[in-house]
C-alpha positions as CSV (number, residue, x, y, z in Angstrom):
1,X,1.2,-30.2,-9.9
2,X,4.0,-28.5,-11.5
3,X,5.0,-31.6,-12.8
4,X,1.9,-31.9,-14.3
5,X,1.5,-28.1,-15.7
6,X,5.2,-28.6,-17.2
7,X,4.4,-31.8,-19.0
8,X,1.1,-30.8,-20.7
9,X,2.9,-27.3,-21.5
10,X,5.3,-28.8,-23.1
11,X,3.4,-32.0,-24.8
12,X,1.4,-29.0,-26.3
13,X,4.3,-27.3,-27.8
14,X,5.6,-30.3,-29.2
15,X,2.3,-30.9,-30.9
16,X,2.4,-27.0,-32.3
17,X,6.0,-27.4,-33.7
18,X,5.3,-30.3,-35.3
19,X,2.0,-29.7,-37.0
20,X,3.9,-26.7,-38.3
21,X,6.7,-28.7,-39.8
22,X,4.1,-31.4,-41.3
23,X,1.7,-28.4,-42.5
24,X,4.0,-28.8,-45.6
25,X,1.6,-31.7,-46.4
26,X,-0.9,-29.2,-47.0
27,X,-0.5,-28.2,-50.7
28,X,-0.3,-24.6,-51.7
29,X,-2.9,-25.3,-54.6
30,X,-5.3,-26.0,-52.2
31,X,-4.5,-23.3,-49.4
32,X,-4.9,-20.8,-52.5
33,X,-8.6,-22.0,-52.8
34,X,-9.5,-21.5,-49.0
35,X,-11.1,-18.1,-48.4
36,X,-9.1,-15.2,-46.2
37,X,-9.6,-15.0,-42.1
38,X,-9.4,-12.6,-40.0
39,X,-6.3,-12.8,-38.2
40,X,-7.0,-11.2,-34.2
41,X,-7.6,-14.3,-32.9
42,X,-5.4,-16.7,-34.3
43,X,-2.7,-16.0,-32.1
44,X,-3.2,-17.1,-28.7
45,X,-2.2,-14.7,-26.4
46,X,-0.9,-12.7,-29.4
47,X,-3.6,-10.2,-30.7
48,X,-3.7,-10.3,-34.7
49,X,-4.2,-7.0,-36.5
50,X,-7.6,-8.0,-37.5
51,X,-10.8,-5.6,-37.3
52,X,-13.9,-7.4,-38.8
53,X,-15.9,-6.5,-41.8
54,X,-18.2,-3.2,-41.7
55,X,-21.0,-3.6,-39.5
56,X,-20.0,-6.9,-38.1
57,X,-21.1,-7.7,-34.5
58,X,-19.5,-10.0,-32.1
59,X,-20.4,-11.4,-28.6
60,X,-17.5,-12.9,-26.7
61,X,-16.6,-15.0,-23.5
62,X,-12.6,-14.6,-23.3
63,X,-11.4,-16.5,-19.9
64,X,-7.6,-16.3,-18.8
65,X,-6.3,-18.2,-16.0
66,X,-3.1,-18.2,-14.1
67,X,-1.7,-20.6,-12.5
68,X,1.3,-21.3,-9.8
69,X,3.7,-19.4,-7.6
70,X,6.5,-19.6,-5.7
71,X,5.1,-21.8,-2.8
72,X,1.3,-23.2,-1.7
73,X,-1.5,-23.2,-4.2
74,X,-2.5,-20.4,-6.6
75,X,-5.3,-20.4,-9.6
76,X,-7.4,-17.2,-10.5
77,X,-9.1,-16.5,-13.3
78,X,-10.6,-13.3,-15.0
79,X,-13.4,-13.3,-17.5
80,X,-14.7,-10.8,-20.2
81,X,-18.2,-10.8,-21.2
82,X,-17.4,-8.7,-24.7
83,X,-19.6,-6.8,-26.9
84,X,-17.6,-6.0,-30.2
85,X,-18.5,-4.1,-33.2
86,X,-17.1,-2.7,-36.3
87,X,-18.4,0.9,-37.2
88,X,-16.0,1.0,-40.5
89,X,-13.5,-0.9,-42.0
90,X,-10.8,1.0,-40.0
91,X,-12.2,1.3,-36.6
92,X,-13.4,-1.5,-34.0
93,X,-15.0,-0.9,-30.4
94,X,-15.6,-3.2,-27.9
95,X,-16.8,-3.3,-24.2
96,X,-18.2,-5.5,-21.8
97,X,-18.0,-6.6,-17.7
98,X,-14.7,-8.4,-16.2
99,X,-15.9,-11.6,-13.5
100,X,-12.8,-12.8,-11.9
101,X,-12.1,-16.4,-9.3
102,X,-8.9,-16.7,-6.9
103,X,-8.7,-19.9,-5.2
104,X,-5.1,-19.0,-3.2
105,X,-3.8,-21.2,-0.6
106,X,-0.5,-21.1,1.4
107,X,1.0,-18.2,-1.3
108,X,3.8,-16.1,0.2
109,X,2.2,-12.5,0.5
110,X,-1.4,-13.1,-0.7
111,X,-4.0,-13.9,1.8
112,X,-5.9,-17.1,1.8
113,X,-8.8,-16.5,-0.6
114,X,-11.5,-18.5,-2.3
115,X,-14.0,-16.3,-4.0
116,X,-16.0,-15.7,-7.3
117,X,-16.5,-11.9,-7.4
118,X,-17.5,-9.3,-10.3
119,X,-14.5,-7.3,-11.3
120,X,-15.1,-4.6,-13.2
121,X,-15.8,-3.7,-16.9
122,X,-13.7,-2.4,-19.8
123,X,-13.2,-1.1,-23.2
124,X,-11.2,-1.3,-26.2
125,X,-10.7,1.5,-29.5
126,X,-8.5,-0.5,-32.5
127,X,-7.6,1.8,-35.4
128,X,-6.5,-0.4,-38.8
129,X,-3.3,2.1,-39.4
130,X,-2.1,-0.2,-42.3
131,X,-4.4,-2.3,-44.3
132,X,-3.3,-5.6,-45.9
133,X,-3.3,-6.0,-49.7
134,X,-2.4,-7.6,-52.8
135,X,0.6,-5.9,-53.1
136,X,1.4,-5.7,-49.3
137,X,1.4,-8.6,-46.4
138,X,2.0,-6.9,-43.5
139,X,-1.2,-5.3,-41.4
140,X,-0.8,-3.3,-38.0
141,X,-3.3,-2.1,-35.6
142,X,-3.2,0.6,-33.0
143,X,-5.3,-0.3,-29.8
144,X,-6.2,1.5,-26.5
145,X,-7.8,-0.3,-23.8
146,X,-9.0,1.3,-20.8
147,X,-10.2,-1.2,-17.9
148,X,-11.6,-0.3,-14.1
149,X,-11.2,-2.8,-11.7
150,X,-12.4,-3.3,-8.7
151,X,-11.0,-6.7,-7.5
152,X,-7.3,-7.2,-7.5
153,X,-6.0,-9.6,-10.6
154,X,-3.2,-11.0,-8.6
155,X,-4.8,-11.5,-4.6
156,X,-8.3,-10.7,-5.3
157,X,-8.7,-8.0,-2.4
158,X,-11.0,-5.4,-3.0
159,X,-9.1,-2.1,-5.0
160,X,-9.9,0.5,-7.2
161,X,-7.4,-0.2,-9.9
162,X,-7.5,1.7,-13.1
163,X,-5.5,0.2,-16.4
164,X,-4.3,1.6,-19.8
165,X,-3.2,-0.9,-22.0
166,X,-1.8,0.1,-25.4
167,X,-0.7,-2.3,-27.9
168,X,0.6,-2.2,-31.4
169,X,-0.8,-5.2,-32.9
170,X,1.2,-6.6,-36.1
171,X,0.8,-9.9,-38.6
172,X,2.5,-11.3,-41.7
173,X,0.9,-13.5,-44.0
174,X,3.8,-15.3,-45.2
175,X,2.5,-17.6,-47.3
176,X,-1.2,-17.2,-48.8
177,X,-4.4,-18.2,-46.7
178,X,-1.9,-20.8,-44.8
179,X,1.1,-19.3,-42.3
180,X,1.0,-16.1,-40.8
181,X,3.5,-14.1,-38.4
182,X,2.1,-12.0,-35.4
183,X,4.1,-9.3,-33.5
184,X,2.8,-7.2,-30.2
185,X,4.5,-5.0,-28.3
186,X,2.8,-3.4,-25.1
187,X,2.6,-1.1,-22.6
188,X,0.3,-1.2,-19.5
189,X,0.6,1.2,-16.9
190,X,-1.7,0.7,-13.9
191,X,-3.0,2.8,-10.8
192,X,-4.3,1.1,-7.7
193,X,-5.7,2.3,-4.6
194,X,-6.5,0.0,-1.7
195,X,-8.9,-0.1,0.8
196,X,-6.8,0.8,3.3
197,X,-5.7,4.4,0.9
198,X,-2.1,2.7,-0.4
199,X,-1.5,3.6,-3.8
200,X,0.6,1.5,-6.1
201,X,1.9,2.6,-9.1
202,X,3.1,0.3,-11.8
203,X,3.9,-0.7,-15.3
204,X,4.2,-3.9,-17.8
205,X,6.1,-3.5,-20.9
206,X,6.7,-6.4,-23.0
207,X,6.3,-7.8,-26.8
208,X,5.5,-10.9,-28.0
209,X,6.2,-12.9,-31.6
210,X,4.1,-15.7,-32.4
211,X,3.4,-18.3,-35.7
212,X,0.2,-19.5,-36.7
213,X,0.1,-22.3,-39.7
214,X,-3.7,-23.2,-41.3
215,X,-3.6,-26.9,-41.3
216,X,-7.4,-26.6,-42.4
217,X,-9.9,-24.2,-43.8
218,X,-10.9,-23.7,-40.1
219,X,-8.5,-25.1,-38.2
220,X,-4.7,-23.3,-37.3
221,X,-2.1,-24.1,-34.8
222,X,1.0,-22.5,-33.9
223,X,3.3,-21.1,-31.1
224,X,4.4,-17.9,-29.6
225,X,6.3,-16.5,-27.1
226,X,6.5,-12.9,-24.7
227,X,8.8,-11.2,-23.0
228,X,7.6,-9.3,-19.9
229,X,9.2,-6.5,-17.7
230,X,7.4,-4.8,-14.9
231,X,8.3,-1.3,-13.2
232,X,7.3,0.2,-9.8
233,X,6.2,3.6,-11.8
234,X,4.6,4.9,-15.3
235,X,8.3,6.0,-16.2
236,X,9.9,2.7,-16.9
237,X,12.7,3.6,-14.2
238,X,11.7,1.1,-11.5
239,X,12.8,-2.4,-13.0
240,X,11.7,-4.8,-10.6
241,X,11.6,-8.1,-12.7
242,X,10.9,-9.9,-15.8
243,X,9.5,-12.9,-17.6
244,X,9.6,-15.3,-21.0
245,X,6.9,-17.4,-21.4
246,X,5.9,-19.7,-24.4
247,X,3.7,-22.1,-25.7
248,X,1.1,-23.6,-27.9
249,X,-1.8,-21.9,-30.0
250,X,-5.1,-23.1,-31.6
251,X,-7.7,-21.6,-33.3
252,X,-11.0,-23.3,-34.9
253,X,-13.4,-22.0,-36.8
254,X,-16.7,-24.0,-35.9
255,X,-19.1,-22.2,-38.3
256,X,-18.6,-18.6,-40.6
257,X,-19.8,-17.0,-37.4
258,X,-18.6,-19.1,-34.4
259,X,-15.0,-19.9,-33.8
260,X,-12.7,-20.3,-30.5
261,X,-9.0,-19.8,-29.3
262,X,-6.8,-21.6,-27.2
263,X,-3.5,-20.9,-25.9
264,X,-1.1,-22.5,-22.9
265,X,2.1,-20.4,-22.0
266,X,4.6,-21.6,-19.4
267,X,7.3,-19.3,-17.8
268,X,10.5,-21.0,-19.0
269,X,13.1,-17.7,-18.2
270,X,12.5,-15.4,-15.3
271,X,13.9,-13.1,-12.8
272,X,13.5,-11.1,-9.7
273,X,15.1,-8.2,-8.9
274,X,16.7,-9.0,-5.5
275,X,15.7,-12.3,-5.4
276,X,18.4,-15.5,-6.8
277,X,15.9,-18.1,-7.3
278,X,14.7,-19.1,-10.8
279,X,11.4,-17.5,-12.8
280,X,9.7,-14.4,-11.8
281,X,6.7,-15.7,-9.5
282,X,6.3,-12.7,-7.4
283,X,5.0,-10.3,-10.8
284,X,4.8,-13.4,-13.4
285,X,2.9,-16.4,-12.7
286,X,4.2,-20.3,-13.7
287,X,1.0,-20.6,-16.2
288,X,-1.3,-19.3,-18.1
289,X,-4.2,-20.2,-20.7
290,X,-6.6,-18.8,-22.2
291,X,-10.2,-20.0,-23.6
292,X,-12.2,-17.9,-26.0
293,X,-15.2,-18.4,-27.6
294,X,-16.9,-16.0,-30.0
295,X,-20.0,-16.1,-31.9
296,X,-20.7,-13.2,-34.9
297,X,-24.1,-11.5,-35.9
């Protein structure tokens, strides 16, 4: 299966790297004529700085599932059913309810688990700090997004996990209506309490770089690529490991108001602290990929 994961991971990139080096086929006439898109969701994993128009709507299904550890069999999946909309041109809010699947076999520390469970439900605040224009490419979001869970992401136990990410979401139009340049960084700092009262305390902190080229009016494809670290505390002073993982992107847009994204990322550089073997499978998983589909009103 890894076999398997690794080859379609990296089939996919080479697909992405060379659409961008053919997009030059695409003539900048003709990219000039194609109207402006909004840029959140071209990205993959990578969140564009993007808010809408003014009293836009959006309904959203947003699956990401990972895939593989160190040993046995490991897929789980989280879903959020997403209500967005746009109050002004500089402020976005979204909610909506999390539904997660594990289907763990044989892992090292996780308990056999096949379930389908609801998970919780979330929220997210973006503030447009710095607006593209004429004059400027570059566009930067602010974002805050609380989520309560109440099924582990990781071994699907029953928790009461509470999450903060924060995110400073950045994108570059490099060359008109055609390439574009995302940036992220993050940090995620979670509280957990199990059944059993242990508390676990933890952080993510990572940033992420990713290229998106318009190949059509409605279709783009690209690549990107994060760096993770994860602490044992809010402070950042517990290292215990980290991750680079990269891979393909794909966005298309089906109608003005329908459109999804795709995105496949494989660990390619990892480590553990305390551990010698290769990747970082105990905080990281081998794969993951995300499906979205959104439809505007």
């Amino acid at each position: 299966m890894r076999t398997i994961f690794h080859g379609r991971a990296c089939a996919l990139a080479a697909l992405a790297f060379a659409a961008l080096g053919g997009s030059q086929a695409v003539r900048a006439d003709e990219a000039e004529s194609w109207l402006e898109i909004e840029t959140k969701y071209i990205f993959g994993f990578t969140t564009g700085s993007g808010i809408g128009i003014e009293g836009e709507k959006e309904f959203t299904v947003d699956t990401i599932g990972r895939f593989g550890k160190r040993d046995g069999r490991y897929n789980a999946t989280e879903t959020k059913y997403e209500y967005e909309f746009t109050p002004s041109q500089f402020v976005q809010i979204e909610f909506g309810a999390l539904g997660a699947t594990h289907n763990i076999r044989g892992v090292t520390d996780l308990d056999d688990r096949r379930q389908v469970a609801f998970a919780g439900g979330f929220a997210e605040f973006r503030y447009l700090a710095i607006e593209r224009t004429s004059n400027n490419p570059l566009s930067v979001t602010l974002a805050v997004e609380p989520t309560v869970r109440l099924v582990d992401e990781t071994g699907g136990e029953r928790v009461h996990n509470y999450e903060l990410e924060t995110t400073i979401n950045a994108d570059l139009e490099l060359l008109r209506n055609r390439l574009y340049a995302g940036f992220n960084l993050l940090y995620e700092p979670e509280y957990t309490q199990t059944l059993t009262s242990e508390t676990i305390r933890e952080a993510k902190l990572g940033g992420s770089a990713a290229l998106s080229v318009r190949i059509m009016p409605g279709v783009l494809i690209g690549a990107e690529a994060w760096y993770l670290r994860h602490y044992d505390d809010f402070g950042l002073s517990a290292f215990t490991g980290d991750a680079l993982m990269v891979g393909p992107t794909l966005y298309i847009q089906f109608t003005p108001k329908s459109f999804m994204t795709a995105a496949w990322n494989t660990q390619v550089w990892g480590r553990e602290v305390g551990n010698t073997l290769p990747l970082n499978l105990a905080e990281f998983q081998r794969h993951r990929a995300r499906l979205k589909f959104a439809w505007e009103f």
